[in-house]
N, C-alpha and C positions, 0 to 999 in steps of 0.2 A: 662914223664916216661922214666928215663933213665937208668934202675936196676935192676937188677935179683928180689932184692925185690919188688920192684915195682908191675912184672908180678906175684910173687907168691903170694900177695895180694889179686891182684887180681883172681887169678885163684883159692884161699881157701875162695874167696867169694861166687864165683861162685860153689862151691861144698861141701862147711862148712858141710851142711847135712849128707856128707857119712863117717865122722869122729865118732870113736865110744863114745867120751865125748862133754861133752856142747861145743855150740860156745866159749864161753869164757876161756872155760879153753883150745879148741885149738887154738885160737887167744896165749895165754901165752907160749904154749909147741910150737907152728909152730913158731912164733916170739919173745919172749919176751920182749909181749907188754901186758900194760895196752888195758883194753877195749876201753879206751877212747883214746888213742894215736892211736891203730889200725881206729879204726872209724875217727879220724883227718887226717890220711895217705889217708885211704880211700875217702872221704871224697875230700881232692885235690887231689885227680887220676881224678873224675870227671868233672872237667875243661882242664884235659889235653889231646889238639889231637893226644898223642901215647897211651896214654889208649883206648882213642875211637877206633882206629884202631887195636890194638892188642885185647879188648873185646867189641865190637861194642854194638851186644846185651845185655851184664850185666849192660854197663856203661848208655846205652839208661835206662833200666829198674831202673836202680838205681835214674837217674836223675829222672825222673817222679814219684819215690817216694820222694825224696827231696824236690822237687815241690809243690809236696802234702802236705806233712809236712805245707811247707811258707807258703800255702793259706791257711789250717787249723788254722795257729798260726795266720794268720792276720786277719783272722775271727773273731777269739776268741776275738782279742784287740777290733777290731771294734763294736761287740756286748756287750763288756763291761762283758765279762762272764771273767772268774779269768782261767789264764793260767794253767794249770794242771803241767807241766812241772818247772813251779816257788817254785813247793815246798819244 
């Protein structure tokens, strides 16, 4: 994390709620980013030890849902049920 972008990322992640339009559409007007490009940004903040230290708590909360995700999706493979996300 070494960018003013970087911190406002993070910190419109950490507050997206109090914006008066969808996530997505202030992800567009705060950055002018795809959803999916802000979520790839986001996304490697959480391997980085200056994010941890500038949002300790969001980046901690965020990893352990990412987490979640992995073991949900290797669940899924493992039980042979059909990835919902594949379609």
């Amino acid at each position: 994390m070494t960018d003013e972008r970087d911190r406002r990322l993070l910190d419109f992640e950490a507050a997206w709620w109090k914006y008066a339009a969808s996530k997505d559409e202030g992800i567009r007007e705060q950055f002018g980013l795809s959803s999916t490009r802000y979520y790839q940004a986001l996304n490697a903040l959480l391997d980085d030890p200056e994010a941890l230290a500038y949002a300790p708590g969001l980046i901690r909360r965020l990893r352990r849902e990412r987490e979640r995700r992995q073991r949900e999706r290797s669940a899924r493979r493992l039980t042979g049920r059909p990835d919902p996300a594949a379609r």
